[in-house]
N, CA, C and O atoms as a GROMACS GRO file, in nm:
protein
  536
    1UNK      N    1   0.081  -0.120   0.000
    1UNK     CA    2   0.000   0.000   0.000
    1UNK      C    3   0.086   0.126   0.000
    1UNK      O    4   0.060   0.217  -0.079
    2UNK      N    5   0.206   0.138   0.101
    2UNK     CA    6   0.308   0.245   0.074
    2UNK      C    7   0.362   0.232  -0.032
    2UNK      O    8   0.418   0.337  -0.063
    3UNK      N    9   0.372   0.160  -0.102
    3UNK     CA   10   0.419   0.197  -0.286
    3UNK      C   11   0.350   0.238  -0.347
    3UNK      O   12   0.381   0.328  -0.425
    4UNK      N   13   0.196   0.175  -0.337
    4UNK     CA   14   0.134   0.233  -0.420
    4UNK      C   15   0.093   0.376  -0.388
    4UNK      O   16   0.076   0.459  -0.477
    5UNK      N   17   0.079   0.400  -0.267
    5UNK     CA   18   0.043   0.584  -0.215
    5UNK      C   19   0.204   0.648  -0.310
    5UNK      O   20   0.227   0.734  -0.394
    6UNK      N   21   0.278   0.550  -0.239
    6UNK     CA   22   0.435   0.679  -0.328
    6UNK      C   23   0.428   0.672  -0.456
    6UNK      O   24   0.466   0.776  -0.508
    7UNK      N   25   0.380   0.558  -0.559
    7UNK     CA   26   0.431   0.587  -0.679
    7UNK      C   27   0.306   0.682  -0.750
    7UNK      O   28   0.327   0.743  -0.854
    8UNK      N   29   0.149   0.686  -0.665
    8UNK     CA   30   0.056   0.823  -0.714
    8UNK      C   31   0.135   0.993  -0.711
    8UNK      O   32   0.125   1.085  -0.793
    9UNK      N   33   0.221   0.984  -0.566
    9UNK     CA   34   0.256   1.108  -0.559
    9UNK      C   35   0.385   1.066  -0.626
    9UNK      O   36   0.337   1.051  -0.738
   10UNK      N   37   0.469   1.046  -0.635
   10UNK     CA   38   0.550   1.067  -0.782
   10UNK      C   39   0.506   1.063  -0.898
   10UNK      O   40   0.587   1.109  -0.979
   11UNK      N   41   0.384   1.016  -0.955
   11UNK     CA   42   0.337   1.053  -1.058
   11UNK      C   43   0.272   1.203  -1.098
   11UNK      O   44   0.277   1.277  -1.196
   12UNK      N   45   0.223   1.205  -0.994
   12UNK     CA   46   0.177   1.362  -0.948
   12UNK      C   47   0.238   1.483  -0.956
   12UNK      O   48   0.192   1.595  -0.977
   13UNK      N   49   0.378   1.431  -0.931
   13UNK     CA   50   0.500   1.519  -0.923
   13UNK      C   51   0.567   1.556  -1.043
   13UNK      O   52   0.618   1.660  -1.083
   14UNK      N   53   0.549   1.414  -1.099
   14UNK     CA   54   0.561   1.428  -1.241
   14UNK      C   55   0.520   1.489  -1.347
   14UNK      O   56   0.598   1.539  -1.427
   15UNK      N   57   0.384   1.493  -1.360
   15UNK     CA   58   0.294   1.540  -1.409
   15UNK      C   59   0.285   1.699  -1.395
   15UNK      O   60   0.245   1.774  -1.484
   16UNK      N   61   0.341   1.752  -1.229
   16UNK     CA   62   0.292   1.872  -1.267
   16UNK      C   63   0.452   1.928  -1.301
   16UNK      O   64   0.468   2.037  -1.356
   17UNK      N   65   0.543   1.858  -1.271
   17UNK     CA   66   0.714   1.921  -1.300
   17UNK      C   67   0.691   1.921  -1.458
   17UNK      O   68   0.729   2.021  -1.517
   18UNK      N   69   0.630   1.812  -1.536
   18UNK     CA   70   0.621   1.828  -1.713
   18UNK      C   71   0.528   1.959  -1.744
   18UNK      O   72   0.556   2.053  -1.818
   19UNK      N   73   0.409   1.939  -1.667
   19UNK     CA   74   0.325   2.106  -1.684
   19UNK      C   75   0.407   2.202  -1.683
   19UNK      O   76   0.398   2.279  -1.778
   20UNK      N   77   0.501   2.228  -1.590
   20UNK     CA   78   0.550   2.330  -1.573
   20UNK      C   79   0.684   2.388  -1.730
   20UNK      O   80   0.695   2.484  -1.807
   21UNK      N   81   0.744   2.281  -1.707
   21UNK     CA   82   0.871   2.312  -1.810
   21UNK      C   83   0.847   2.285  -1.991
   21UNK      O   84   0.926   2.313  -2.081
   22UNK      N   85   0.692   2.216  -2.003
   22UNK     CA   86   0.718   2.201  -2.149
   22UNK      C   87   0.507   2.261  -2.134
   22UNK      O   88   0.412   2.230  -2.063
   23UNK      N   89   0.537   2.368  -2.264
   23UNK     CA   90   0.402   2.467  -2.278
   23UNK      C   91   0.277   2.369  -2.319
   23UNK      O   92   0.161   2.392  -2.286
   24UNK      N   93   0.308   2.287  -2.376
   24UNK     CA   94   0.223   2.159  -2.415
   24UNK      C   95   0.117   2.113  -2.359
   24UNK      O   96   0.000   2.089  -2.390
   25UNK      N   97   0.202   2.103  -2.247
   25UNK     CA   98   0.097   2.003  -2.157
   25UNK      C   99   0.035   2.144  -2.040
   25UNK      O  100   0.091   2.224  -1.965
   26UNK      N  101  -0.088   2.117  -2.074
   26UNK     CA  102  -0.180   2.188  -1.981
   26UNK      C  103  -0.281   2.123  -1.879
   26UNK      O  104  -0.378   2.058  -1.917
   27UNK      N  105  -0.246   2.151  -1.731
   27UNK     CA  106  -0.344   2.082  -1.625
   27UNK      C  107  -0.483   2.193  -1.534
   27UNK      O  108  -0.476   2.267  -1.436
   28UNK      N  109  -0.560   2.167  -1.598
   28UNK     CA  110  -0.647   2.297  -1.574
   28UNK      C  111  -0.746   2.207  -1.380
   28UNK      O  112  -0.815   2.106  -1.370
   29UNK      N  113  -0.718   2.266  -1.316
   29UNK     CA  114  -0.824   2.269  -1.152
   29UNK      C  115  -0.714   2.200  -1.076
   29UNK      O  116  -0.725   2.098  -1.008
   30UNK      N  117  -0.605   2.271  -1.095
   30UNK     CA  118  -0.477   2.296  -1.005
   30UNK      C  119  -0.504   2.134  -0.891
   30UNK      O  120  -0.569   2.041  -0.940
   31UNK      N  121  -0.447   2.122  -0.744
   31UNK     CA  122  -0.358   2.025  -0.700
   31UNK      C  123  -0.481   1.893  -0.691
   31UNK      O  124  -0.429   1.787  -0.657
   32UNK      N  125  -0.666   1.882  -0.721
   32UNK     CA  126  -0.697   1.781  -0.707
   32UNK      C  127  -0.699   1.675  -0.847
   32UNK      O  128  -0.740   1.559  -0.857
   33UNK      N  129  -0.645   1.756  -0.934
   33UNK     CA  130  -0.634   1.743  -1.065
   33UNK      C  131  -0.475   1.722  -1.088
   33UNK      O  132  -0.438   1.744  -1.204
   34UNK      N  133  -0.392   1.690  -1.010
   34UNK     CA  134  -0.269   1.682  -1.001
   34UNK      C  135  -0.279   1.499  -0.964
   34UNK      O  136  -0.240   1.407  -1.036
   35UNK      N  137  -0.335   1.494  -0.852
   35UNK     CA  138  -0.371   1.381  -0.766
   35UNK      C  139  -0.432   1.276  -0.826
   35UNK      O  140  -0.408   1.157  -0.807
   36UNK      N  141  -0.550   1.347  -0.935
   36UNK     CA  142  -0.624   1.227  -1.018
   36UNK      C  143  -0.569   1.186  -1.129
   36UNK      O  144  -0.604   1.085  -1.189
   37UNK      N  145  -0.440   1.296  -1.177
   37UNK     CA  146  -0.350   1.224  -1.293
   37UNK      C  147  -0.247   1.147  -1.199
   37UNK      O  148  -0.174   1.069  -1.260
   38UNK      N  149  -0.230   1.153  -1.085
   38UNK     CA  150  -0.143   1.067  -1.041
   38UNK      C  151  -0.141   0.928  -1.002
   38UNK      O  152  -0.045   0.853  -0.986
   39UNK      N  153  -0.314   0.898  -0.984
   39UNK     CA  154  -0.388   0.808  -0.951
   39UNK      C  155  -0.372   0.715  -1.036
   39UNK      O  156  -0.310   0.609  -1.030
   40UNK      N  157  -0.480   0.799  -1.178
   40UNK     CA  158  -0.478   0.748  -1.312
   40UNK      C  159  -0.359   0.717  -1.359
   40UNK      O  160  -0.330   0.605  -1.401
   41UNK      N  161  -0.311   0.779  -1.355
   41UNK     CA  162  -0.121   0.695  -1.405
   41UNK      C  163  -0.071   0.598  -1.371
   41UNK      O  164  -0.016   0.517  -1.446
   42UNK      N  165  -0.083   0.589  -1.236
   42UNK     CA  166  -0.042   0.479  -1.180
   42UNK      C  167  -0.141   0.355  -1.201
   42UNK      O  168  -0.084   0.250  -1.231
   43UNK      N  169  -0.316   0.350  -1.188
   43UNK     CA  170  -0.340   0.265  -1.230
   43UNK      C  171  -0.314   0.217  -1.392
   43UNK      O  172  -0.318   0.103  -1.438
   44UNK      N  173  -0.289   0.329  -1.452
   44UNK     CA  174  -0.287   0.241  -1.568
   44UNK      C  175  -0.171   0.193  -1.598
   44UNK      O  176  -0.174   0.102  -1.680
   45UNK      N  177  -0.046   0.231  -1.549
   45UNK     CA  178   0.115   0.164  -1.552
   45UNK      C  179   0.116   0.039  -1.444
   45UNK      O  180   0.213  -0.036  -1.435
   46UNK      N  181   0.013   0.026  -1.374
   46UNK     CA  182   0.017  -0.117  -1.335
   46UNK      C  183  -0.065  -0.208  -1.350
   46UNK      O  184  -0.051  -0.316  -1.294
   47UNK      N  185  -0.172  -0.178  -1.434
   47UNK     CA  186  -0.321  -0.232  -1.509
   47UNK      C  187  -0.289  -0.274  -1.658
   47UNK      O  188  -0.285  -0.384  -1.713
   48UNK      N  189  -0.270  -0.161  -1.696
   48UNK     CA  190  -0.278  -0.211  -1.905
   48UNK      C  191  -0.151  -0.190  -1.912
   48UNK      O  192  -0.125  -0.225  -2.027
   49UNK      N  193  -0.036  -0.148  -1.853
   49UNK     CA  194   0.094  -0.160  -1.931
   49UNK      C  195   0.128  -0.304  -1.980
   49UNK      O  196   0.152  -0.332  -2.097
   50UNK      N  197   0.127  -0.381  -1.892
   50UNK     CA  198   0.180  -0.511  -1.885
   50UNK      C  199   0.118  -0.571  -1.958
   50UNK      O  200   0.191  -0.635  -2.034
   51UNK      N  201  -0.011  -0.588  -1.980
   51UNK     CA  202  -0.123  -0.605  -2.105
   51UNK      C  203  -0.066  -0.551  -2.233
   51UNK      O  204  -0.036  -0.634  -2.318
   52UNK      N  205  -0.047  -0.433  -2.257
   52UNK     CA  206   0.010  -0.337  -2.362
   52UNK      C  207   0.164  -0.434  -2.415
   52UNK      O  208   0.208  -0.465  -2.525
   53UNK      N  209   0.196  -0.450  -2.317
   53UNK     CA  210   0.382  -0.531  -2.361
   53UNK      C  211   0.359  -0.664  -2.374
   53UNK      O  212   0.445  -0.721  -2.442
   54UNK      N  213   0.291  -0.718  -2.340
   54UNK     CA  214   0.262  -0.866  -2.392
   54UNK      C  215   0.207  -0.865  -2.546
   54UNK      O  216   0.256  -0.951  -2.621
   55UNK      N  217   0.112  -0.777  -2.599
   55UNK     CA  218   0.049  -0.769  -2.700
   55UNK      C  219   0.099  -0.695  -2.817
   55UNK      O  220   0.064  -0.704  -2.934
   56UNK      N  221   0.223  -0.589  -2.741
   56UNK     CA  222   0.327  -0.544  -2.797
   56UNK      C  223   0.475  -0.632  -2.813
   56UNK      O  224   0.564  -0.587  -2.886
   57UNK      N  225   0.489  -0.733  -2.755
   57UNK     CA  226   0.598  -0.823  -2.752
   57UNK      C  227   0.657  -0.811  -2.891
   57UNK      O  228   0.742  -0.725  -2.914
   58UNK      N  229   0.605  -0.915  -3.008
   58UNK     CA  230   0.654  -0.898  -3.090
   58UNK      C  231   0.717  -0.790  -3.178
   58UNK      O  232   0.806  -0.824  -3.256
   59UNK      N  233   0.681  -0.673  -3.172
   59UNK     CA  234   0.712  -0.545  -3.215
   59UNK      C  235   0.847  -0.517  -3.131
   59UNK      O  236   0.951  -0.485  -3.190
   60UNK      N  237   0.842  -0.533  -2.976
   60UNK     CA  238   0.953  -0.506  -2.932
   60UNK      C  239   1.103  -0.582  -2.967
   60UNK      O  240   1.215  -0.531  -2.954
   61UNK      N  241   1.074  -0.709  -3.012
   61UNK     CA  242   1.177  -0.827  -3.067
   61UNK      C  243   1.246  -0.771  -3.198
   61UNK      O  244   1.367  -0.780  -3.217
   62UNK      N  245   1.157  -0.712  -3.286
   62UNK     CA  246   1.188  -0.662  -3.383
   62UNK      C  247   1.246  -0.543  -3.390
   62UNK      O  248   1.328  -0.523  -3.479
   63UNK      N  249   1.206  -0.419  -3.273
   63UNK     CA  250   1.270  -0.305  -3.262
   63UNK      C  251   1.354  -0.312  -3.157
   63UNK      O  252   1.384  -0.204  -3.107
   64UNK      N  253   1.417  -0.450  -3.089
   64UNK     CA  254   1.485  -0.457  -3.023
   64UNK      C  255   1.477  -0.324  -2.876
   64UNK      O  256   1.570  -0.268  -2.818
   65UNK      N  257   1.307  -0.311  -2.855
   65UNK     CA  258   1.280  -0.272  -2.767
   65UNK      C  259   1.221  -0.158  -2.767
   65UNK      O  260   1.127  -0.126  -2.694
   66UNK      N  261   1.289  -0.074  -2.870
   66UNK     CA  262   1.218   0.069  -2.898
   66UNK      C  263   1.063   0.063  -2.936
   66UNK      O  264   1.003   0.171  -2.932
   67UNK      N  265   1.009  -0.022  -2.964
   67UNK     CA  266   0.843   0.031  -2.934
   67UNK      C  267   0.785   0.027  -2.776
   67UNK      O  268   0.664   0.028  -2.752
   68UNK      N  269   0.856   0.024  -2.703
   68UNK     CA  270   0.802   0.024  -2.581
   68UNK      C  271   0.779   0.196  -2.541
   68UNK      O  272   0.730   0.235  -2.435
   69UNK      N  273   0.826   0.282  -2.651
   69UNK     CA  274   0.784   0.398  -2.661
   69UNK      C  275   0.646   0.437  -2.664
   69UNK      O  276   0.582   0.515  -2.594
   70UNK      N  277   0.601   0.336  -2.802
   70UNK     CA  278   0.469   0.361  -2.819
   70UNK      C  279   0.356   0.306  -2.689
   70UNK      O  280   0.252   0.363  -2.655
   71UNK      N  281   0.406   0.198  -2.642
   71UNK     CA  282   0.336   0.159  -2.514
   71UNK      C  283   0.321   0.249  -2.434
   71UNK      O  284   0.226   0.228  -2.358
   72UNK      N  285   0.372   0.338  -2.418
   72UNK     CA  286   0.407   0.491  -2.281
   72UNK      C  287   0.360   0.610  -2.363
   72UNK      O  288   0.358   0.712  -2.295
   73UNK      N  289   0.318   0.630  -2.510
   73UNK     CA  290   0.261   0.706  -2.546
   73UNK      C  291   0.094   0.646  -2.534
   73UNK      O  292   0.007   0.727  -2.504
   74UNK      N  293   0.068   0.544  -2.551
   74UNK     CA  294  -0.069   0.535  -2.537
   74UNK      C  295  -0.106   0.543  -2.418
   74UNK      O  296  -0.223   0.574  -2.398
   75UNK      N  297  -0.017   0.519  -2.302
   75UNK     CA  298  -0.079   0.512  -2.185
   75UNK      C  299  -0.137   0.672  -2.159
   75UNK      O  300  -0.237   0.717  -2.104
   76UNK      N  301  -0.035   0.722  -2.216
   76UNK     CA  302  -0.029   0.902  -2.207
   76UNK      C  303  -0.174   0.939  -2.257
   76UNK      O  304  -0.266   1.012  -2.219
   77UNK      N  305  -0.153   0.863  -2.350
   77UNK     CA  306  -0.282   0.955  -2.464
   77UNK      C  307  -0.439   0.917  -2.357
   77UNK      O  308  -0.528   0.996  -2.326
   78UNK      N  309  -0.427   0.771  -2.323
   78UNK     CA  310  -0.526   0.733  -2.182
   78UNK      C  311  -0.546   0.807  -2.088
   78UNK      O  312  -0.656   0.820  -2.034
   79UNK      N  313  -0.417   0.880  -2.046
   79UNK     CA  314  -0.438   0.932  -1.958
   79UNK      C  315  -0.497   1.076  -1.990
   79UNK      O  316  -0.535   1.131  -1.887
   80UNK      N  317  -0.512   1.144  -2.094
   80UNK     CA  318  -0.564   1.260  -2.088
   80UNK      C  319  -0.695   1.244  -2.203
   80UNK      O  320  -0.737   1.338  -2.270
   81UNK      N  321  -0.737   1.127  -2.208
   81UNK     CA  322  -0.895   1.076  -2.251
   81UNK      C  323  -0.972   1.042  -2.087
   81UNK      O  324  -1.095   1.038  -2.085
   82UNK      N  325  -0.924   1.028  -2.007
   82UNK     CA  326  -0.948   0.944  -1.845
   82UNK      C  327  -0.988   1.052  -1.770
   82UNK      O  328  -1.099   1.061  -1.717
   83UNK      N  329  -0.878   1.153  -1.762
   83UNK     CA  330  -0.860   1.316  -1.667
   83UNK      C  331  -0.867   1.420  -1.751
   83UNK      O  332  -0.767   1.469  -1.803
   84UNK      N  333  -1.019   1.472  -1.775
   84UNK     CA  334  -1.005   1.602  -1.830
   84UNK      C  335  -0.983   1.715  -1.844
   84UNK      O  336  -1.017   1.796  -1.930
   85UNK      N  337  -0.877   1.727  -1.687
   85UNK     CA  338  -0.834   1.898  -1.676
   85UNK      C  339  -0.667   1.837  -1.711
   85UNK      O  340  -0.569   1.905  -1.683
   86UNK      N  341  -0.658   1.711  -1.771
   86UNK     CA  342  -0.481   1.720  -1.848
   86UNK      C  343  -0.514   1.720  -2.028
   86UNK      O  344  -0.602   1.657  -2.088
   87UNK      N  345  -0.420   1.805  -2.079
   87UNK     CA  346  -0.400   1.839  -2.194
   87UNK      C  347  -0.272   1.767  -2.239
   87UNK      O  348  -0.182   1.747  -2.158
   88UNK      N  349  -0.263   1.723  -2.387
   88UNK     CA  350  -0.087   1.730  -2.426
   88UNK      C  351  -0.096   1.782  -2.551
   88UNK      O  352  -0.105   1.701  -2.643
   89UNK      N  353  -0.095   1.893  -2.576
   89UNK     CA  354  -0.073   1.907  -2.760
   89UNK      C  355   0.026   1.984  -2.810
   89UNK      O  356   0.105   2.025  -2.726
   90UNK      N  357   0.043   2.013  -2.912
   90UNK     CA  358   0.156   2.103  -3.001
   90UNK      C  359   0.194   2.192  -2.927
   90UNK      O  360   0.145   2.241  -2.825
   91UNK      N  361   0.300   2.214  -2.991
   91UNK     CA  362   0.371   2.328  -2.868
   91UNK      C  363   0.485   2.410  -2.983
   91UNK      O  364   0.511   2.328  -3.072
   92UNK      N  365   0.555   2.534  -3.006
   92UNK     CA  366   0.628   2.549  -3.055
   92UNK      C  367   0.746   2.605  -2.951
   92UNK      O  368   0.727   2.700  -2.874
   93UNK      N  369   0.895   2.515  -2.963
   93UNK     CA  370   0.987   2.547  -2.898
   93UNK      C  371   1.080   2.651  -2.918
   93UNK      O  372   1.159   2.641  -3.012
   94UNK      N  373   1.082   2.775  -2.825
   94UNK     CA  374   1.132   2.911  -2.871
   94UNK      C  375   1.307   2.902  -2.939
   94UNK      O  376   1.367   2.977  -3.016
   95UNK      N  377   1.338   2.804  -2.882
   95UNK     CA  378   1.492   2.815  -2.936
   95UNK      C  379   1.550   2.850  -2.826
   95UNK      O  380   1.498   2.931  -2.749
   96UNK      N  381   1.682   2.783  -2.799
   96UNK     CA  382   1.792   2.839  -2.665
   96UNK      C  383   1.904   2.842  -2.712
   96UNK      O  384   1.951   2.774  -2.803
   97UNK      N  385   1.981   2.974  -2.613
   97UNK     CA  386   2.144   3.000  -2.688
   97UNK      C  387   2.190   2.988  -2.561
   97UNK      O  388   2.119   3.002  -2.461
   98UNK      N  389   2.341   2.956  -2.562
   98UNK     CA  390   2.423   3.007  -2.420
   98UNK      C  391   2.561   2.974  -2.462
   98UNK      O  392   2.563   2.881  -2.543
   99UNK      N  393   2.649   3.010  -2.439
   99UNK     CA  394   2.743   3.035  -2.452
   99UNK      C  395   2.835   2.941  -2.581
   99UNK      O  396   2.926   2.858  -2.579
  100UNK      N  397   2.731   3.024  -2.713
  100UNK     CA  398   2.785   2.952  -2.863
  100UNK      C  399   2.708   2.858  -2.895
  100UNK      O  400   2.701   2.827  -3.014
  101UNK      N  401   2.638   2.798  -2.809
  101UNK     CA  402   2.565   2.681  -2.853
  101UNK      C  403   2.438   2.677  -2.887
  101UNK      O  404   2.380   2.738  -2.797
  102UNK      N  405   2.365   2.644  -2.960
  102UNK     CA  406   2.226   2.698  -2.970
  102UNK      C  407   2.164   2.600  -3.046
  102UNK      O  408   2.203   2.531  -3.140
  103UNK      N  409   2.028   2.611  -2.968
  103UNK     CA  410   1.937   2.512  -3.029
  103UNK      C  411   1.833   2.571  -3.114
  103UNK      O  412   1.770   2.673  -3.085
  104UNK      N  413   1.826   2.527  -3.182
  104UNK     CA  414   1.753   2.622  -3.290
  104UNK      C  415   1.557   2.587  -3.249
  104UNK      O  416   1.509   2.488  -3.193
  105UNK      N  417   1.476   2.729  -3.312
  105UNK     CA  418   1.321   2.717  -3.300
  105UNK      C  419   1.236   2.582  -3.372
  105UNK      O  420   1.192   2.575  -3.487
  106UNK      N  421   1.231   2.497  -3.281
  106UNK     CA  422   1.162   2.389  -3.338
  106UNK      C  423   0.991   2.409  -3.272
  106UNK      O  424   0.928   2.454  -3.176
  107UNK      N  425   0.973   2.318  -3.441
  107UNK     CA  426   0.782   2.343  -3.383
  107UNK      C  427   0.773   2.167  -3.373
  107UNK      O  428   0.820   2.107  -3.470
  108UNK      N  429   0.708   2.072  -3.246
  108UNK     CA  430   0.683   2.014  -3.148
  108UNK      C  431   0.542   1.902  -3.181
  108UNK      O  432   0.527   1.806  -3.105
  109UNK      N  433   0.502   1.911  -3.230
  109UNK     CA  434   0.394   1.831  -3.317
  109UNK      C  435   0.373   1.748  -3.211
  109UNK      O  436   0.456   1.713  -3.128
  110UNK      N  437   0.236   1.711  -3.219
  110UNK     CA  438   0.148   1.639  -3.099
  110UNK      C  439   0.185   1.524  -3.051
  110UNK      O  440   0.180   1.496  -2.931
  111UNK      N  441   0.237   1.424  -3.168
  111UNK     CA  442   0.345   1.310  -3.119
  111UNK      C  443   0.460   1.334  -3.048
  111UNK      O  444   0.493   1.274  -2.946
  112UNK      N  445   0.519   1.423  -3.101
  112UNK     CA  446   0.655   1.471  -3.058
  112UNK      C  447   0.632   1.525  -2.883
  112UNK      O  448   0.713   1.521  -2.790
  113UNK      N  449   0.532   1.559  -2.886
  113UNK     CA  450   0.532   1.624  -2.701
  113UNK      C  451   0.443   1.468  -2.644
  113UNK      O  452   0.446   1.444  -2.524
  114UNK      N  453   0.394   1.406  -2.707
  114UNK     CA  454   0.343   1.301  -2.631
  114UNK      C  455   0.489   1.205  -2.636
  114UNK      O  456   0.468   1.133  -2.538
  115UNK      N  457   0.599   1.170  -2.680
  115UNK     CA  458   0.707   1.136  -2.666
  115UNK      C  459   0.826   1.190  -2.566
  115UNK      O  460   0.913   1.115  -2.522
  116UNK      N  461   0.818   1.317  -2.538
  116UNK     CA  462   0.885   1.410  -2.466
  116UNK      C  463   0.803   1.415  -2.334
  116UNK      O  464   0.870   1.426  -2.231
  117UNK      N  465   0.673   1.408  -2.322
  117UNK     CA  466   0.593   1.351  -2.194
  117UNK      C  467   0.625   1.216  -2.127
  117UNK      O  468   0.650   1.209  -2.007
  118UNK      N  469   0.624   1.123  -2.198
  118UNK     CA  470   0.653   1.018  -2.181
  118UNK      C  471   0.793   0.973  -2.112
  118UNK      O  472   0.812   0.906  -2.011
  119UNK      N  473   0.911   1.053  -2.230
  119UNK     CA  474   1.062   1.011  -2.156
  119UNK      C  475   1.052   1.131  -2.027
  119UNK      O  476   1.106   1.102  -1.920
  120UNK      N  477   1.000   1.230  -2.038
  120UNK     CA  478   1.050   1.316  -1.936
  120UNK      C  479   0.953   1.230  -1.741
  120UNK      O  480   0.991   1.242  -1.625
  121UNK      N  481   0.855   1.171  -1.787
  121UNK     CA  482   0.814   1.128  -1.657
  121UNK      C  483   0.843   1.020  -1.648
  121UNK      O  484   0.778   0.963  -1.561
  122UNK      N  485   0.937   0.938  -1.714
  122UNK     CA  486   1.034   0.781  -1.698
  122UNK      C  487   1.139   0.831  -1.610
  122UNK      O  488   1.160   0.761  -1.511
  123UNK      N  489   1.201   0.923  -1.622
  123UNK     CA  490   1.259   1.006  -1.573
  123UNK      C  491   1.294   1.077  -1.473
  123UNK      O  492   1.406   1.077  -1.423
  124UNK      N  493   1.186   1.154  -1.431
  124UNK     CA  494   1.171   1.204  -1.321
  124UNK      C  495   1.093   1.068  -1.209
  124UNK      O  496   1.096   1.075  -1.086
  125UNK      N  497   1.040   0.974  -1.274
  125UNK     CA  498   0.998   0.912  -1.160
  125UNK      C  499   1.062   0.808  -1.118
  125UNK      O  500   1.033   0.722  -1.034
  126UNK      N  501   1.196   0.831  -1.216
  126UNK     CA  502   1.332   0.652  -1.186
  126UNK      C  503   1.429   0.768  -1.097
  126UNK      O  504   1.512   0.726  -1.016
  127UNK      N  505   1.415   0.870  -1.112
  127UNK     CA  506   1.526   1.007  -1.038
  127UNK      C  507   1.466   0.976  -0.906
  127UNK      O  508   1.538   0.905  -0.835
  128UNK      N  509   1.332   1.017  -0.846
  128UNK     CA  510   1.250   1.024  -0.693
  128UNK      C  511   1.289   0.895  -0.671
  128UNK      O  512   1.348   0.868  -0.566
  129UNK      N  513   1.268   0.818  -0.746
  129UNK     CA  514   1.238   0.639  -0.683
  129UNK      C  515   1.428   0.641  -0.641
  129UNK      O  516   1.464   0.625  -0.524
  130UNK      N  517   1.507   0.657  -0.731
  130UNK     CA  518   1.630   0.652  -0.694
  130UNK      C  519   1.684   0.781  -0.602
  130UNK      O  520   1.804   0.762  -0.584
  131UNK      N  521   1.644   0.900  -0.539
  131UNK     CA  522   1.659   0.956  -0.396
  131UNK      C  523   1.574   0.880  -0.293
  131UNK      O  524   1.622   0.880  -0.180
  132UNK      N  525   1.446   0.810  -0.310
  132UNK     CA  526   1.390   0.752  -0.215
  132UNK      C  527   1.506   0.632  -0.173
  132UNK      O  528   1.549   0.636  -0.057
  133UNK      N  529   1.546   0.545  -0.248
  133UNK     CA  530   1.573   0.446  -0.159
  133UNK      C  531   1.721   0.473  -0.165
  133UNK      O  532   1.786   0.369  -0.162
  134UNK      N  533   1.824   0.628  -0.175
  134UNK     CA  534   1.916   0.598  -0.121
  134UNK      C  535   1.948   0.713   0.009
  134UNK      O  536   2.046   0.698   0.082
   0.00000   0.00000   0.00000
């Protein structure tokens, strides 16, 4: 039961640290709407993922793993058909410079931020899970 309470609020955390840093994703009725994507996330990464990768197996053999992308984009796309104050859509990225280096203005297309949703909360929630247990 304490995993499952921690891995809602790291999802939660997740969810609103991606709101914050990429314009895309929009969570409209602030922290109980934080809580129910955290819920929803978690049931569905321990409900249909595993369903999703069994039925995705073969695809993964063949891409030697890389469709397990698409498995974490659908869950995504679930999750903001499930919770209707989360958004993920297009976004255009302003461009960043700093010292010579620069990333140039890219425009972000609806896959592209549902992919960048996806790795960025694999991420942040293998980072918490790895300060939690050290």
């Amino acid at each position: 039961m304490k995993n499952f309470l921690r891995n809602i609020l790291y999802n939660a955390f997740a969810i609103f640290f991606i709101s914050q840093i990429l314009p895309g994703v929009k969570v409209y009725g602030g922290l109980p709407t934080y809580l129910l994507g955290g819920i929803a996330l978690t049931l569905l990464l321990l409900l249909l993922k595993p369903v999703l990768n069994i039925l995705a197996l073969p695809f993964n053999l063949i891409t030697m793993g890389l469709f397990s992308f698409v498995v974490n984009i659908i869950i995504f796309y679930l999750l903001t058909v499930l919770v209707m104050g989360i958004t993920i859509t297009a976004f255009m990225f302003p461009g960043y410079e700093y010292a010579g280096f620069i990333i140039p203005r890219i425009y972000v297309n609806t896959l592209l931020a549902f992919i960048l949703v996806s790795f960025l909360q694999s991420a942040i929630f293998t980072f918490l899970d790895w300060l939690h247990k050290n």
